[in-house]
N, C-alpha and C positions, 0 to 999 in steps of 0.2 A: 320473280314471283308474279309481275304484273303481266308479262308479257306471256307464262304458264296458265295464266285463266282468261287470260283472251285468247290464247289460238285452240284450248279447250271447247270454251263458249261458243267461239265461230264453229266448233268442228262438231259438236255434240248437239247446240242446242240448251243445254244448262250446263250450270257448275254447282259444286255446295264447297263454301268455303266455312272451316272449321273456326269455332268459337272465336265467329266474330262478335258477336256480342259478349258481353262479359254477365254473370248470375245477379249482380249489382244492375245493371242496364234492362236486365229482361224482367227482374221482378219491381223495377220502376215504370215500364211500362205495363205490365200487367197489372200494376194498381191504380195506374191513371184510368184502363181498360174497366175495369170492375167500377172505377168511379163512375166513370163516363154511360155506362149502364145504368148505373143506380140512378141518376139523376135521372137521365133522356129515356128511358126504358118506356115511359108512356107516352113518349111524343116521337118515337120511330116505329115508322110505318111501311106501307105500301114497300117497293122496292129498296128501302133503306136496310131494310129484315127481314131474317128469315127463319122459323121456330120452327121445333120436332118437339111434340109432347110438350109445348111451354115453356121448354129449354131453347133460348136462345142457340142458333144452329152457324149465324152469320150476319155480321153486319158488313153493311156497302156503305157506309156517309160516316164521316166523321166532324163532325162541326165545331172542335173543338179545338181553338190554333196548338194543342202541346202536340197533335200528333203530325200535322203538315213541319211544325220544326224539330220536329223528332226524324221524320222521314231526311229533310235537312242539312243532317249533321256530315263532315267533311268527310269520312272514310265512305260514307254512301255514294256522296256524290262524286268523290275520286272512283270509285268504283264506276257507276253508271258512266262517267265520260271515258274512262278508256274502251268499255264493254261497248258503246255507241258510236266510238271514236265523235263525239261532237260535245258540247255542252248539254248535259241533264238540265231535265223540267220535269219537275213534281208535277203526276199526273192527280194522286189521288190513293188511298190505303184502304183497307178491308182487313176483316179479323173474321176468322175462321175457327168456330169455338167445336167444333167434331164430338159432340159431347158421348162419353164412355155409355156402351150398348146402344145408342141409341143415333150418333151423328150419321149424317145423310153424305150420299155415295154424291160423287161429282165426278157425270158424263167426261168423255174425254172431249177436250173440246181445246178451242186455238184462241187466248185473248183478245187479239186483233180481231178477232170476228166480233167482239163487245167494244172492241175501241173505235176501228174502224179507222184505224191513223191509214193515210194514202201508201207508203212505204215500210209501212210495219215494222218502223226503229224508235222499240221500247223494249222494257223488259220487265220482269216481276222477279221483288227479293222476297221471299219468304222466310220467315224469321220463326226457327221454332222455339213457343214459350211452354211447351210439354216437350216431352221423348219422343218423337216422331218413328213408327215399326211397323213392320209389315200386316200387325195382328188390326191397329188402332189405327187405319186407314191414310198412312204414310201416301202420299203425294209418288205419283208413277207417270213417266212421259216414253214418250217413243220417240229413242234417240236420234237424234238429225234428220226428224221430221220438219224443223225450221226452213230447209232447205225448199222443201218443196212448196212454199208459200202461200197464202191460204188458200182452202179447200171446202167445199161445198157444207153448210151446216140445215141444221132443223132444232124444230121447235122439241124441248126435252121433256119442257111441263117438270124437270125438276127445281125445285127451290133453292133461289141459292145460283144458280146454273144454269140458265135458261133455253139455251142452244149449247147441239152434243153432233160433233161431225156425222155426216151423212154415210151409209155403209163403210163404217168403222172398219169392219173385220178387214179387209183389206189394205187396210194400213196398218196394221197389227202384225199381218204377213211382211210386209214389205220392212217396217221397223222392227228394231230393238227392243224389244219396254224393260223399264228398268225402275225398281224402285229407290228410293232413296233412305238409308237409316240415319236420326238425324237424334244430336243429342241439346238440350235446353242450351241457346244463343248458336248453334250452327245456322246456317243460312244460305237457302237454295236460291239461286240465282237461274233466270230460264229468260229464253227470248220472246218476243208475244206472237210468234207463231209458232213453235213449237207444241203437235201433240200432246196434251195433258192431260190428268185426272186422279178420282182418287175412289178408294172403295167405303162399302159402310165400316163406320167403328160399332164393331160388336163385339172389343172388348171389353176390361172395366176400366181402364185409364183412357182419359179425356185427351185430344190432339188440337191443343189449340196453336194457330199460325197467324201471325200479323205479315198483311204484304204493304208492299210500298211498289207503287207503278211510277218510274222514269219514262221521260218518251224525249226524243232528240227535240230540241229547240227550234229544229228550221221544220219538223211536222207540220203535218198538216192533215186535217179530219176531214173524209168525205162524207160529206152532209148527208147525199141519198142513201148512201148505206146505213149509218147511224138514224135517218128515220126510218127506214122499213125495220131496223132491229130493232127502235123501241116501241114499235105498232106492234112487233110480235110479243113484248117482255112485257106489256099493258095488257093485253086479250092474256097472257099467262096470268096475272097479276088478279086481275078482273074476275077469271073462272076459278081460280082457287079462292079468292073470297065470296064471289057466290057459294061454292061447295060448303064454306062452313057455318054457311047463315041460312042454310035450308036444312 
């Protein structure tokens, strides 16, 4: 089994491994989720969040230790070390709440362009705690674009998504794009350079996803990169809250 999602993984770019999580598991964490808002809702800000129409769209920060040992737990991180081949480290999680008609599109873009790890050995599990479908902005990557390692980005100005690869369309020709249909605790697994993204929900059913980022333990972050990325994600940050106080 183990050695069937790794030479996938290496070969594609991602996996989704089926009802990994259990209906008990996801609606524990979606309650800690709903808690964690209700409490923190006015004290997350600037790049921690991200709103469409006042609906919560995404969070980036979790400060709250149940979700770093939630990320944690042993099937995860047996996962991450074979997928890395090294020892996993808990980079950091995000929730993804795509909310029904109204959730915002996400650029196709390469995560390692936001991590900036020097060898780009990490990965993202995406854990769906809705039905994840083609209509409600299921998550699409262009397969064994990991391969070609990162590649040229720009400023999106979308929320949420800050930087979306540079003349796309040509890697759209050159790859695969494939979406993924994903049922409550399946779990997409993708490498962080792997082409990705997703489109607007304009259905009526809500696409919410919790991710967990692994990055290999012998990483290491190039500094210059990660400040010129977050000069650009501050001047984003900056001009959209000017826009809404004029």
């Amino acid at each position: 089994m183990i050695k069937k999602i790794v030479g996938e993984y290496d070969r594609n770019g991602v996996i989704v491994v089926k009802r990994l999580f259990s209906l008990n598991e996801v609606n524990h964490l979606k309650n800690k989720i709903n808690s964690y808002i209700k409490k923190n809702s006015q004290n997350l800000k600037g790049k921690e969040i991200n709103f469409i129409k006042n609906k919560i769209n995404s969070i980036h920060k979790f400060k709250d230790p149940f979700f770093k040992k939630f990320s944690s737990q042993k099937k995860i991180l047996n996962i991450g070390r074979n997928l890395l081949d090294d020892k996993p480290k808990f980079r950091k999680c995000e929730y993804f709440a795509k909310p029904k008609k109204i959730g915002l599109a996400s650029p196709l873009h390469q995560d390692n362009f936001y991590w900036n790890l020097k060898k780009g050995k990490g990965l993202t599990m995406w854990i769906a705690i809705d039905k994840s479908h083609k209509n409600n902005g299921t998550v699409k990557y262009l397969l064994k674009s990991h391969k070609k390692g990162l590649v040229e980005h720009e400023a999106s100005f979308a929320p949420g998504s800050s930087q979306k690869v540079k003349n796309v369309k040509k890697y759209m020709k050159r790859f695969k794009t494939k979406k993924f249909i994903l049922n409550i605790g399946d779990c997409l697994i993708h490498h962080s350079e792997i082409i990705h993204g997703s489109d607007r929900n304009k259905s009526k059913y809500s696409r919410r996803g919790f991710t967990i980022q692994l990055i290999s333990k012998n990483e290491r972050v190039n500094k210059i990169a990660l400040k010129r990325y977050n000069i650009s994600l501050k001047k984003q940050i900056d001009d959209r809250i000017k826009s809404t106080t004029h």
